[in-house]
N, C-alpha and C positions, 0 to 999 in steps of 0.2 A: 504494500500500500504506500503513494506515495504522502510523502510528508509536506503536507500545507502550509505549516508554521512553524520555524527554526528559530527561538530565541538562544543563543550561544551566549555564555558568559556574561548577562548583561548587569552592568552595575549601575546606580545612581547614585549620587551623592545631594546631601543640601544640608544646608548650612549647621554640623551639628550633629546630623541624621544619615545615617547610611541606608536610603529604603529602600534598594535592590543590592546585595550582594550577590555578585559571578552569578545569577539564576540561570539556570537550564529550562527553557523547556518546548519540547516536541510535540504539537500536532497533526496527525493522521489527515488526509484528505477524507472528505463522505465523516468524520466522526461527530460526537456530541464530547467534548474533553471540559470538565471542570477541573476552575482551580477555586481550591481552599483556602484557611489560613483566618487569623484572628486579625483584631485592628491593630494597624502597624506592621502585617506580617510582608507587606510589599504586594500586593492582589492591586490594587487601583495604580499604583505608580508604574506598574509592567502594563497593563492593559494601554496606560496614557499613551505609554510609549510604543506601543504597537499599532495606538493609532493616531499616533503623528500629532499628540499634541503637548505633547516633550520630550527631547532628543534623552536619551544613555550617553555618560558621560565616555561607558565602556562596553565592546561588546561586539557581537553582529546579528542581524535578521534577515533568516531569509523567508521570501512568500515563494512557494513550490519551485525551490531549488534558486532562488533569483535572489542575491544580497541585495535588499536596499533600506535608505533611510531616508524617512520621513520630516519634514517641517513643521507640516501642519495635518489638520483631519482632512483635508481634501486631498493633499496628495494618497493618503491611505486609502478615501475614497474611489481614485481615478486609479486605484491598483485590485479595487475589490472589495476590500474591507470597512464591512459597514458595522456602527454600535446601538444598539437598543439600549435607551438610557436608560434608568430607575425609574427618576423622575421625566415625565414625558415633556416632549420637546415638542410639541402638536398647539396652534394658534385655533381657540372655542369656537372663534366667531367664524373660521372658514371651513368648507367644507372638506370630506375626504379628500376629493384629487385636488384641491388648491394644497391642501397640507403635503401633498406627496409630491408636488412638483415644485414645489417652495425651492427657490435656489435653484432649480436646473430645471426651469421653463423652458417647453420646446418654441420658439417661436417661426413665426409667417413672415412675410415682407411687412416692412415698418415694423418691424418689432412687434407687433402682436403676437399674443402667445396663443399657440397653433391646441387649443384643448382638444378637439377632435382627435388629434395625434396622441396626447395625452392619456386621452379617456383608452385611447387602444392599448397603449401601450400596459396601461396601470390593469386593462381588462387581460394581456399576456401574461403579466407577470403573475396575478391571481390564479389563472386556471393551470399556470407551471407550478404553483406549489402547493397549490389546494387551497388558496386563502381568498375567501369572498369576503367584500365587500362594497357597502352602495357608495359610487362616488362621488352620490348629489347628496348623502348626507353630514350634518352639522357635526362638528367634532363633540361641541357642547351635548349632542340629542346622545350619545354612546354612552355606554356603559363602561367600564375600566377597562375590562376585559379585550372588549371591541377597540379601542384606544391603543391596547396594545400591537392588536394586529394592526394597526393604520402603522404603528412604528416599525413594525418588521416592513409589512408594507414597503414601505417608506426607504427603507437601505434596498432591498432588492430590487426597487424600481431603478436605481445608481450603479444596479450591476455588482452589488456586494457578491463574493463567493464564500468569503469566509466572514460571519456573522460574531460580534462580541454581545452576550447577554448580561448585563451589568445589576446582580438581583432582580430580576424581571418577576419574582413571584410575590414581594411584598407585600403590593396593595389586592394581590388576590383572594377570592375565597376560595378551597377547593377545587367544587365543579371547575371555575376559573382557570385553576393551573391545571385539571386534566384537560381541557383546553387547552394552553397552551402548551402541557409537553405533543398533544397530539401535532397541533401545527411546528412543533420543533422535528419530531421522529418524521413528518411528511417533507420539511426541507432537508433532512439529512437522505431520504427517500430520493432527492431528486439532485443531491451531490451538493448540496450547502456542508461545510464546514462550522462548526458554532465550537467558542469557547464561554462556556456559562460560570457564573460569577455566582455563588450563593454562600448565606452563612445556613443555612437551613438544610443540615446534614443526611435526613432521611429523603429529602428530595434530591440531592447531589446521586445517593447509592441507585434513585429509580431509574434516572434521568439519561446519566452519564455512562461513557463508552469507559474513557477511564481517567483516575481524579490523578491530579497535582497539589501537593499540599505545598505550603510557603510556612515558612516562620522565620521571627526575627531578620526576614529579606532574602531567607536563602531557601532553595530548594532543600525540602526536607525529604518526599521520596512521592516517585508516582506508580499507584497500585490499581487496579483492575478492583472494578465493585465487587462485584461475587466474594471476593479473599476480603471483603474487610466489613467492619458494622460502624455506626455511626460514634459506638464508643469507642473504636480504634480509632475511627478518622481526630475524633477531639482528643483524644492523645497525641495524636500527632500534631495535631493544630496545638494546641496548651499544655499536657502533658496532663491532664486531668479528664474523669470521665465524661460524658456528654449532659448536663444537668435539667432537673425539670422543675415546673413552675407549680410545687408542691402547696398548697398550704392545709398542716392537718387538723386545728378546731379553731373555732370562729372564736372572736373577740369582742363582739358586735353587744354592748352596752345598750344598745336602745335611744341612746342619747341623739335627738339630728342635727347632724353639726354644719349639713347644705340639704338647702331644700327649694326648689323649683318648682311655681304654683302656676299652670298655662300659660307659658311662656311661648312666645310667638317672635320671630325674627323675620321682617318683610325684606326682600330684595328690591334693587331699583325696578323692577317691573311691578314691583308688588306681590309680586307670587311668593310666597311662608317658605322658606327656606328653613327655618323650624317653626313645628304647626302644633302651640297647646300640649307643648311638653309638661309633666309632671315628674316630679324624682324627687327622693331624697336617697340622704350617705349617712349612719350614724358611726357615732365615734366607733373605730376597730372594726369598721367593715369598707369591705372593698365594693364597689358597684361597677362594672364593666359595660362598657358603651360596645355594642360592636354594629356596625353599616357596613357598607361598601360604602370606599371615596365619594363626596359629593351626596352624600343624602343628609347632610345635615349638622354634621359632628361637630364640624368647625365652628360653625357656627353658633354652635351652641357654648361650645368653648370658651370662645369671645364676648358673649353675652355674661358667662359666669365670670370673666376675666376684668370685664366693664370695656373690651375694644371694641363692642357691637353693641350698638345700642339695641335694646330689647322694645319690641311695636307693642306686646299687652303681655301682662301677668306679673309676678312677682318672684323676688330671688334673695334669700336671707341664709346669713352666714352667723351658725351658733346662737340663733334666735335673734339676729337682726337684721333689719330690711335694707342692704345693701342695695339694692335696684337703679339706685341716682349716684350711686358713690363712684369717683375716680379709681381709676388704678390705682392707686398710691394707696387712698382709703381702704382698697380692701386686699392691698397684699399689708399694710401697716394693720390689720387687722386681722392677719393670721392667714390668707388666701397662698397656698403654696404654688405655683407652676412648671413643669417640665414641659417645652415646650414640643411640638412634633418637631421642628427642623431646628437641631443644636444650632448649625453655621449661620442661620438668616436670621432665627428669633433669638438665640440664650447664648448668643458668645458676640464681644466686641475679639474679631478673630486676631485684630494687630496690637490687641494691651496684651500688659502681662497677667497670668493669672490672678496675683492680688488684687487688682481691677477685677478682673471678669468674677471675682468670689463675692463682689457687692452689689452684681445689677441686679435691682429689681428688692435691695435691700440696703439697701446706701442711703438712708434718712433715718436707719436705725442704726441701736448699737450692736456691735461693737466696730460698725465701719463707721459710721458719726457718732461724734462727744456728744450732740442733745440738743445742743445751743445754736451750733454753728452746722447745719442740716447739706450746706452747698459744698462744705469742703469733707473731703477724705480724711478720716482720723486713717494714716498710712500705718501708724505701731499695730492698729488695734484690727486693720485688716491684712496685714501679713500674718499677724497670729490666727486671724482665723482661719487664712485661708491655707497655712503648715496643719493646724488641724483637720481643716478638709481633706486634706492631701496625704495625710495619715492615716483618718480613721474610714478613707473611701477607697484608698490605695491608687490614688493618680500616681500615675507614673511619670515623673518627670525631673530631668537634673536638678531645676530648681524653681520657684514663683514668680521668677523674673522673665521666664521666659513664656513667649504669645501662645497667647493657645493654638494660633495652627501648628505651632509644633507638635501637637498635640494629636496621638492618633484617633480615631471615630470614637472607640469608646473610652478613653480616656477622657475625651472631653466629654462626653455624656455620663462619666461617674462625676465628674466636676460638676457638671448644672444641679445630677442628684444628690450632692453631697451639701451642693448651698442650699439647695432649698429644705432640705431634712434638716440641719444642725441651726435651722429658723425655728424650728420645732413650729409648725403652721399647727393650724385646724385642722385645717383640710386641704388636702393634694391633689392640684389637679393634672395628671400626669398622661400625657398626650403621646403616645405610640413612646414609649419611653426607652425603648429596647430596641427599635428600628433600624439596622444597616452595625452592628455592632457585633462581635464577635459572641462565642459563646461562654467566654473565659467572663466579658466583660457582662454577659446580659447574666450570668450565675449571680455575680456582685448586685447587678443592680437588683433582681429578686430579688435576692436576700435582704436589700437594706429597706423594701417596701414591706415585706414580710416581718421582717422586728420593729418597723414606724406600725405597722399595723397591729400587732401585741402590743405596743404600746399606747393605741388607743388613737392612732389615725386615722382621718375617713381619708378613703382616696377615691376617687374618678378615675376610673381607669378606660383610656381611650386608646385600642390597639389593632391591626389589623393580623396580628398573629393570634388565631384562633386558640391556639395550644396555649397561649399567654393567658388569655381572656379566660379561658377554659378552668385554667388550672389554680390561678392568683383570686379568680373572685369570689363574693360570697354569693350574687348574685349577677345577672346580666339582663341589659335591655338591647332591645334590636331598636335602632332606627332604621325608619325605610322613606323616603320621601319627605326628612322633615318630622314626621311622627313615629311616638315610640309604639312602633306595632307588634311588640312580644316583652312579654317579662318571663327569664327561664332561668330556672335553676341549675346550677353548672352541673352539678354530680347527673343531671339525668340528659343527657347533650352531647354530644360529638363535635369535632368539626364538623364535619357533611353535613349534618343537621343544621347546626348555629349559620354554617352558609346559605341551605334553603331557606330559612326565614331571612337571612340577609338579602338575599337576590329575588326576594318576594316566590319564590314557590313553594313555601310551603304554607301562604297565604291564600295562595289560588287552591291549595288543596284543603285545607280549611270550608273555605266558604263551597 
């Protein structure tokens, strides 16, 4: 079989960090090849660089037999190699084929762009790998799922051969990913190439032809699924067993420490983007939010957080009617948050740590003396944040240095370490495990499971099922805006928690 992708010896260096050491690694033509590895293990800075959007200081690549190196993502591009992001790169308001032709319009004389030509092409590439879709429909009208195929879509309309999967199973239910592995096993069917990117170990062993594990930047070894199980692969990624999101008896006082009276969140069209929600959290219980993307979560989020303003109902924290209060008011008033995206919402990426240990707590103590609210007490927030860094296990030379030095879940034990050692109310913790290793997401458990014996409420907003599953005391589905299931975790699956999430097991219902 010939070999598609030849990374040889590739190193990278930055400033501080060695994130590719000499890495090896060989992919098959026709195969599915994951690569593994915790945060920091070197997985995103090897992909960057295979797809041309940061050179190896050291090394060589070859694409089927052919040395070359890349500048940017288009020369990778104009060689084959196409990426399917996490986060999706698809514009709401345009439809499927404006979003697939984005940047490499066919045009007519005068520059008009030739869609007829278009629509054929994008209707070839669908029927060569089995992936249908309408191309007069709204990116916005889709579902996640469908979303995703517009991104595969989307590289193979450019002639990709060899496909990079960068967590592509995240924001999925389920049904969802068997979906998507099915349209994965049909491009590898038709001589696609894919290297897939997951921390999600049992999907790696379904998925994959065979896995490459990373740690500390260096190739640690590449094994054929069949010979290995999800507890060997996290040994090999961390040297620890594979962990699960246990918790074995409730804590749950009775006491409501958030509580959400039909609450209503209108969009600029007007249309309820949350519609007459009700919830409460009492102290020492967990309550687990699970949707699909886009039905509602955020938003409601935002409304409990004060960044969204709320159209009708009511919203009280510990028995008081927080509804009209600032942010400030009601994180000064015990409101915890983890936010879903560390790098955009919970980290200033170019301060140093000590900085980043006070956002969102910086008018108390012990980062401000009382009086003087605008200035930094600097003694009183390096010590806190050596305690963070201690009792949450960041890893890092020292507090002076930015958090992007900072690998994924590192920084994400960071946001949970400031907001825990606040000792809040109530936590409102927003995919809090999302894109981080398994070394890193054991830690973060655990430190939600002892806030929780100790009498936390938490909100738990996640799209990893097993998370939701396992951490909560209870779970609600939103579907459309409305909480349309209350279920108790022990009698629940994922497959199940996913049919109520994607509405069919609503339709089966009525």
């Amino acid at each position: 079989m010939t070999n598609a992708i030849e990374l040889i010896g590739i190193t990278k260096r930055f400033p501080g960090v060695l994130a590719n050491d000499n890495v090896n690694l060989t992919v098959k033509e026709g195969e599915i090849h994951a690569v593994c590895g915790e945060n920091g293990a070197g997985k995103s800075t090897l992909m960057k660089i295979l797809y041309g959007m940061q050179p190896a200081d050291e090394g060589v690549m070859r694409l089927f037999g052919r040395e070359l190196s890349f500048s940017s993502p288009n020369d990778a591009i104009d060689a084959g190699i196409g990426m399917v992001h996490q986060h999706f790169m698809l514009a709401n308001q345009l439809t499927v084929l404006e979003n697939v032709i984005l940047g490499a319009e066919p045009t007519k004389s005068a520059g008009l762009i030739n869609f007829d030509e278009a629509s054929s092409h994008l209707e070839e590439v669908g029927k060569a790998y089995g992936l249908t879709v309408d191309p007069n429909d709204l990116v916005e009208t889709l579902e996640v799922g469908e979303r995703q195929r517009v991104e595969i879509i989307k590289v193979l309309y450019r002639g990709a051969k060899v496909l990079i999967f960068d967590e592509p199973t995240a924001v999925l239910v389920p049904q969802e990913v068997e979906e998507l592995f099915r349209n994965m096993r049909e491009l590898k069917a038709n001589g696609a190439t894919i290297i897939f990117i997951d921390h999600k170990l049992e999907e790696v062993l379904e998925i994959a032809d065979t896995i490459t594990v990373l740690r500390q930047g260096k190739t640690v070894a590449t094994v054929k699924p069949q010979n290995v199980t999800a507890t060997d692969l996290a040994e090999l990624m961390v040297g620890s067993e594979l962990p699960k999101p246990q918790i074995s008896e409730s804590s749950n006082n009775n006491t409501i420490a958030l509580a959400l009276e039909e609450v209503s969140v209108l969009g600029d069209d007007e249309r309820p983007l949350v519609d007459d929600v009700s919830l409460s959290v009492n102290k020492g219980q967990i309550v687990g939010i699970a949707g699909v993307e886009g039905n509602g979560q955020h938003e409601l989020v935002g409304a409990i957080l004060g960044t969204q303003e709320i159209d009708s109902g009511s919203i009280s924290l510990m028995g008081e009617d927080i509804s009209n209060q600032s942010v400030r008011d009601r994180r000064e008033s015990g409101l915890g948050y983890v936010p879903q995206d560390r790098q955009d919402e919970g980290l200033l990426l170019t301060a140093p740590l000590w900085e980043n240990a006070a956002l969102g707590h910086q008018t108390l103590r012990p980062f401000s003396n009382g009086w003087r609210q605008w200035f930094i007490d600097k003694v009183g927030s390096r010590s806190q944040t050596e305690m963070i860094r201690e009792k949450f296990d960041v890893r890092t030379p020292n507090i002076d240095v930015s958090a992007h030095a900072l690998s994924g879940g590192n920084q994400q034990k960071l946001i949970v370490g400031r907001e825990m050692v606040a000792q809040p109310s109530v936590l409102v913790a927003s995919h809090p495990t999302r894109g981080i290793d398994v070394g890193a997401q054991a830690s973060v458990w655990q430190q939600i499971r002892d806030a929780r014996s100790a009498g936390l409420a938490t909100l738990l907003i996640s799209a990893d099922l097993d998370e939701l599953i396992g951490l909560s005391d209870s779970i609600v589905v939103m579907f459309r805006g409305k909480i349309v299931a209350r279920l108790n975790p022990s009698e629940i699956n994922p497959r199940s928690l996913g049919a109520f999430m994607t509405g069919a097991a609503l339709e089966t219902e009525s």
